[in-house]
OpenMM code with the backbone's topology and positions (N, CA, C; nanometers):
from openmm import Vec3, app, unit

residues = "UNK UNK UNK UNK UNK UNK UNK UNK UNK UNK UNK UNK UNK UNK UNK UNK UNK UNK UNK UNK UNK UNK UNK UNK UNK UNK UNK UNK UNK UNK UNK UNK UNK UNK UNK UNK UNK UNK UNK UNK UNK UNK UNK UNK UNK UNK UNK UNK UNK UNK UNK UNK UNK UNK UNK UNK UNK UNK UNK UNK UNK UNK UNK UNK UNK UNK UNK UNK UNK UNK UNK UNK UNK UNK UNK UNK UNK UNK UNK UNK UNK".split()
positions = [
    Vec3(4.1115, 1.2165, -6.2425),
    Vec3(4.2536, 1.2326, -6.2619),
    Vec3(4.3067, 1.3242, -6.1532),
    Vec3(4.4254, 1.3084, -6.0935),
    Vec3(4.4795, 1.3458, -6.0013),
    Vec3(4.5411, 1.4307, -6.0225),
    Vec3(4.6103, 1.5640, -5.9586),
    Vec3(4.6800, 1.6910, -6.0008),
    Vec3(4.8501, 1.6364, -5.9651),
    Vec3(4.9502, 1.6967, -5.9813),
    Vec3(5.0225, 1.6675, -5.9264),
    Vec3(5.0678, 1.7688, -5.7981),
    Vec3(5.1461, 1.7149, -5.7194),
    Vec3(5.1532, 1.7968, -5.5460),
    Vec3(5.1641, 1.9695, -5.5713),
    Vec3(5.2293, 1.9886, -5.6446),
    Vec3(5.2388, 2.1720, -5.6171),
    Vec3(5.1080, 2.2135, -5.6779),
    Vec3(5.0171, 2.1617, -5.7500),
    Vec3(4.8672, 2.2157, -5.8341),
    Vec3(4.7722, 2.1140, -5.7250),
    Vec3(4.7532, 2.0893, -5.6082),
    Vec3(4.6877, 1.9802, -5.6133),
    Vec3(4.6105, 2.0374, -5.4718),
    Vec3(4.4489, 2.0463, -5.4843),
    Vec3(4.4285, 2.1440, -5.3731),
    Vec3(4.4067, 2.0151, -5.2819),
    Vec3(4.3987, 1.9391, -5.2537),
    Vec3(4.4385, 1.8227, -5.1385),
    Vec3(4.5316, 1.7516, -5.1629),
    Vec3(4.6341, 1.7542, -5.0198),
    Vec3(4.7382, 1.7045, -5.0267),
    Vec3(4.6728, 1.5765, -4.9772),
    Vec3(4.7815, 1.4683, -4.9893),
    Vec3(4.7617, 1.3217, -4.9178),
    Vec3(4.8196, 1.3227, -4.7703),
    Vec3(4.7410, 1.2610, -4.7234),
    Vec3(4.7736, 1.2431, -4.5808),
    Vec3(4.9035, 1.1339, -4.5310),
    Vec3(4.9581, 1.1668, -4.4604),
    Vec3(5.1188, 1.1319, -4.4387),
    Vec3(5.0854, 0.9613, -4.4386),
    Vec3(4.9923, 0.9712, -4.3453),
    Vec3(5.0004, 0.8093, -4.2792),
    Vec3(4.8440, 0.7768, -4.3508),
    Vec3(4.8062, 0.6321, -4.4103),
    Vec3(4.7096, 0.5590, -4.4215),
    Vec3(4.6384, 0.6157, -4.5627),
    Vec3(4.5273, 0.6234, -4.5961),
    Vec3(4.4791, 0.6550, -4.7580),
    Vec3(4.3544, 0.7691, -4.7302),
    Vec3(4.4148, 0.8941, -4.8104),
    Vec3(4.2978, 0.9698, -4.8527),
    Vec3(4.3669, 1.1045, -4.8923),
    Vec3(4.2924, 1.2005, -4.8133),
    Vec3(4.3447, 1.3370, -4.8246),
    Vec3(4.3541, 1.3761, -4.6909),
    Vec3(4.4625, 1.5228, -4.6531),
    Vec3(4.4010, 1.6004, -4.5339),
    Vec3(4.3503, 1.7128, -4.5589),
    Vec3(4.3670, 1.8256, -4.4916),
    Vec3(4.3054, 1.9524, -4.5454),
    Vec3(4.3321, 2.0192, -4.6426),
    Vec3(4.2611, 2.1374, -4.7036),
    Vec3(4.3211, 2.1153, -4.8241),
    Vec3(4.4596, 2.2547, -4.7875),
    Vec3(4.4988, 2.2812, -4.9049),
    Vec3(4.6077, 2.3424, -4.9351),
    Vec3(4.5934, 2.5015, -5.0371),
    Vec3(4.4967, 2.4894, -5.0954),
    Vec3(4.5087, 2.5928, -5.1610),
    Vec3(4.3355, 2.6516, -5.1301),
    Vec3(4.2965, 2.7781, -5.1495),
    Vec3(4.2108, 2.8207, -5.1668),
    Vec3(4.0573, 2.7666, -5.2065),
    Vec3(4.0949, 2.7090, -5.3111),
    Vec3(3.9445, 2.6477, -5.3953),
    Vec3(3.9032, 2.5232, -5.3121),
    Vec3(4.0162, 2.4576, -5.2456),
    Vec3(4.0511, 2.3625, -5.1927),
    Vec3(3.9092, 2.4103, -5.0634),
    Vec3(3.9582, 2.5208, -4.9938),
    Vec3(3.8841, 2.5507, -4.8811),
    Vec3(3.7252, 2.6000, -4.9112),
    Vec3(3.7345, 2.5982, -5.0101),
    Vec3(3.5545, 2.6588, -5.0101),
    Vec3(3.4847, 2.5543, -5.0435),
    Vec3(3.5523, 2.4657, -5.1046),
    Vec3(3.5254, 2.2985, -5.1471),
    Vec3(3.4643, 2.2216, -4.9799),
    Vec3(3.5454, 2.2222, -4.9049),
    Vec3(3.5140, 2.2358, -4.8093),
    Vec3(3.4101, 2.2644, -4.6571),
    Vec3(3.4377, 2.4031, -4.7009),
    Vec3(3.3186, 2.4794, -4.6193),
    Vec3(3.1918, 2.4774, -4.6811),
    Vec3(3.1851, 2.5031, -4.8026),
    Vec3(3.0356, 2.4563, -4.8587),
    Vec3(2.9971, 2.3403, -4.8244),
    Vec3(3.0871, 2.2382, -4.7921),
    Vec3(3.0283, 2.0450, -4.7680),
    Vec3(2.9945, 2.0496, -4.6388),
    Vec3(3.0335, 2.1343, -4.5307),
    Vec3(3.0046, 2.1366, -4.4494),
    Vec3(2.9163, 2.2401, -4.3926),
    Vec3(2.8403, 2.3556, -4.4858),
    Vec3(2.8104, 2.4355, -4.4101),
    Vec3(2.6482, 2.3754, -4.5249),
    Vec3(2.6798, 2.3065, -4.5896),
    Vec3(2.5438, 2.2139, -4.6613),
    Vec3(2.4844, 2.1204, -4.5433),
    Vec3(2.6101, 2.0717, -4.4984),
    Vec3(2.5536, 1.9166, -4.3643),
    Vec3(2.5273, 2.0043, -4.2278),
    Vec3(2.5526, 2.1328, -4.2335),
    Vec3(2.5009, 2.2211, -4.1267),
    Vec3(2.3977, 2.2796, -4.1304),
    Vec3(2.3426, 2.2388, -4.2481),
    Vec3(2.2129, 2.3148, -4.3059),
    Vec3(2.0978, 2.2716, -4.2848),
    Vec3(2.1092, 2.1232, -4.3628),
    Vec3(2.0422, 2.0162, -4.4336),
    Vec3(1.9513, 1.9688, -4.2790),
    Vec3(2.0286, 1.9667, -4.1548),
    Vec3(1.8634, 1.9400, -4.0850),
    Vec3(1.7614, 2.0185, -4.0320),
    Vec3(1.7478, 2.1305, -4.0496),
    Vec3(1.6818, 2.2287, -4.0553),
    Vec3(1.6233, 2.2388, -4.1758),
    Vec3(1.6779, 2.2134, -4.2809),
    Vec3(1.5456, 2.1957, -4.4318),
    Vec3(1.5002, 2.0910, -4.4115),
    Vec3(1.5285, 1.9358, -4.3797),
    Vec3(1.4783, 1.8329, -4.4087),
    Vec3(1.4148, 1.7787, -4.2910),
    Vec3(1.3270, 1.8941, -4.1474),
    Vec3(1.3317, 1.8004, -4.0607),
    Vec3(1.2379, 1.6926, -4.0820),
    Vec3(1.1957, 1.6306, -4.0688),
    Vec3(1.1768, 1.5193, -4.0603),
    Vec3(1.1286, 1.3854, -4.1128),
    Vec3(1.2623, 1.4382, -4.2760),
    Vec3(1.2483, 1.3404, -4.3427),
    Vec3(1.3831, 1.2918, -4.3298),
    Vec3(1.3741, 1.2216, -4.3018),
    Vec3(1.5149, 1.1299, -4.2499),
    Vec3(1.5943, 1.0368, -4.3731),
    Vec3(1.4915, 0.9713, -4.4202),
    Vec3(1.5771, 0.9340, -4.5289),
    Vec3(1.6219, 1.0379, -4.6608),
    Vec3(1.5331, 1.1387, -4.6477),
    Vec3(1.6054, 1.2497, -4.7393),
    Vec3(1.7304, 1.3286, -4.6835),
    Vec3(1.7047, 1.3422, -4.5495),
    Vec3(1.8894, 1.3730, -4.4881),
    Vec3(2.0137, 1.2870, -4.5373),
    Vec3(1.9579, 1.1372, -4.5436),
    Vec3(2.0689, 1.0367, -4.5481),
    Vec3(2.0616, 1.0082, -4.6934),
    Vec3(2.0236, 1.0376, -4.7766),
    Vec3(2.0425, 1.0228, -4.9624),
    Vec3(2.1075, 1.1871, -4.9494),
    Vec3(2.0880, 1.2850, -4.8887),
    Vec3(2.1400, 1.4258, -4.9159),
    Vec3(2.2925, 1.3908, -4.8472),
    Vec3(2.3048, 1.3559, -4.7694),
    Vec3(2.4344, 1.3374, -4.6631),
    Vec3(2.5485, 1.2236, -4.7416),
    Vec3(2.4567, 1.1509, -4.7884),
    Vec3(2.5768, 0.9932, -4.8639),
    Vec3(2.5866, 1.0956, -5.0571),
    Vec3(2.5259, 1.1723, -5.0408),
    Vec3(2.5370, 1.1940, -5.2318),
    Vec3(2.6421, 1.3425, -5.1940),
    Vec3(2.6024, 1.4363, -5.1110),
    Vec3(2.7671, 1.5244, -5.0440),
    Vec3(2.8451, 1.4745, -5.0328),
    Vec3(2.8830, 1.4148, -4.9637),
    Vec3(3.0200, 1.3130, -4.9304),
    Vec3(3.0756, 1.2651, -5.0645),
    Vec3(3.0081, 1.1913, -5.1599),
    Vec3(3.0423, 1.1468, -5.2617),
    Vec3(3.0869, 1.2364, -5.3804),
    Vec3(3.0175, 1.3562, -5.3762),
    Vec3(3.1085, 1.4649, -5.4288),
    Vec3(3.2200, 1.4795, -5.3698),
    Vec3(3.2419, 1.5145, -5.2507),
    Vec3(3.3314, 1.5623, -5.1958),
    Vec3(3.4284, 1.4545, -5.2258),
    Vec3(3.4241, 1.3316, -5.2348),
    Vec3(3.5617, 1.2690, -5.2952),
    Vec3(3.5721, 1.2096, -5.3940),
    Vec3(3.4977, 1.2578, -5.4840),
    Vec3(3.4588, 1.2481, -5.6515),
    Vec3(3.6070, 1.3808, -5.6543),
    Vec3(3.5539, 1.5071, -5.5714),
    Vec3(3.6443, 1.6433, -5.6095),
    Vec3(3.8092, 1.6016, -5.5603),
    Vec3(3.8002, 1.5636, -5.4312),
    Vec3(3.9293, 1.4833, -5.3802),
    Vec3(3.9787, 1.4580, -5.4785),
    Vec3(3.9200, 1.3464, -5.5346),
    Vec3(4.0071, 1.2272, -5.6508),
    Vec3(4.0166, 1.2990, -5.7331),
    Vec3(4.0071, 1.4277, -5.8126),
    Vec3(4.0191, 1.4958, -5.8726),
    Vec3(4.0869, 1.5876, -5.8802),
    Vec3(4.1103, 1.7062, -5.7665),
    Vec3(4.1723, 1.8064, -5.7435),
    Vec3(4.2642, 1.7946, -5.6753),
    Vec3(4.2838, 1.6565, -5.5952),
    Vec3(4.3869, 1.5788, -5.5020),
    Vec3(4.4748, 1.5777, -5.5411),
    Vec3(4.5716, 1.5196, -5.4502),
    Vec3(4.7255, 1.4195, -5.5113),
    Vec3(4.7049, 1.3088, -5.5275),
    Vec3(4.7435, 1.2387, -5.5539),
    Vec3(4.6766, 1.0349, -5.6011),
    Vec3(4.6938, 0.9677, -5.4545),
    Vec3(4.6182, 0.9405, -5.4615),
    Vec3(4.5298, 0.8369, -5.3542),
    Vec3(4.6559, 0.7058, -5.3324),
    Vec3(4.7015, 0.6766, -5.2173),
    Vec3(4.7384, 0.5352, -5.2003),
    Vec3(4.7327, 0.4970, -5.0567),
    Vec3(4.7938, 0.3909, -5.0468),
    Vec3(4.8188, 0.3930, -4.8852),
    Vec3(4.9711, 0.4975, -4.8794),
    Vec3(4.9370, 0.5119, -4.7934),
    Vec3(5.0994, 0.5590, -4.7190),
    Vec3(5.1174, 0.5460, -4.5722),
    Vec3(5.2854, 0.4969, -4.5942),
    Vec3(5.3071, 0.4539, -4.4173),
    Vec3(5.4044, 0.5951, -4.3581),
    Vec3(5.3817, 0.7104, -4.3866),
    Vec3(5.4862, 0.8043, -4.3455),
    Vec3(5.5866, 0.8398, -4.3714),
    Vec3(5.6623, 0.7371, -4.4763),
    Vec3(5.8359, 0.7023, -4.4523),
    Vec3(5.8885, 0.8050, -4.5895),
    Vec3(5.7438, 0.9338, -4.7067),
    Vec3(5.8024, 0.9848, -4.8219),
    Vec3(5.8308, 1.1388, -4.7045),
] * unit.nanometer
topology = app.Topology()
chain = topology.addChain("A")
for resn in residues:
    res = topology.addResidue(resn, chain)
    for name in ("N", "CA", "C"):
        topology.addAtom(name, app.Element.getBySymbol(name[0]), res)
């Protein structure tokens, strides 16, 4: 379920479908943890490769499990709100 825009720690992105950065606080650590995990992760896993890429596709999928969640609702958009 989607927040609405003033509660919503990712805003939607002007043009095309998703989110951009986020907007509020929780928003940003949401964030930096996803990325400071995929900054991590090849240095723990060297050289298991397919455990990078089940660790790398199951992050991501949080990360817009939380989107779709903590977001604004998802559509296309052509710029014009």
């Amino acid at each position: 379920m989607s927040l609405p825009k003033n509660q919503a720690w990712f805003p939607s992105k002007k043009y095309g479908y998703g989110w951009g950065l986020p907007q509020r606080w929780p928003g940003w650590l949401v964030l930096i943890a996803y990325l400071a995990g995929l900054g991590v992760a090849p240095f723990l896993l060297q050289g298991a490769h397919a455990a990078f890429l089940v660790y790398t596709l199951t992050s991501s999928a949080v990360l817009v499990l939380v989107c779709f969640w903590k977001g604004e609702p998802a559509r296309w958009r052509w710029g014009g709100e």
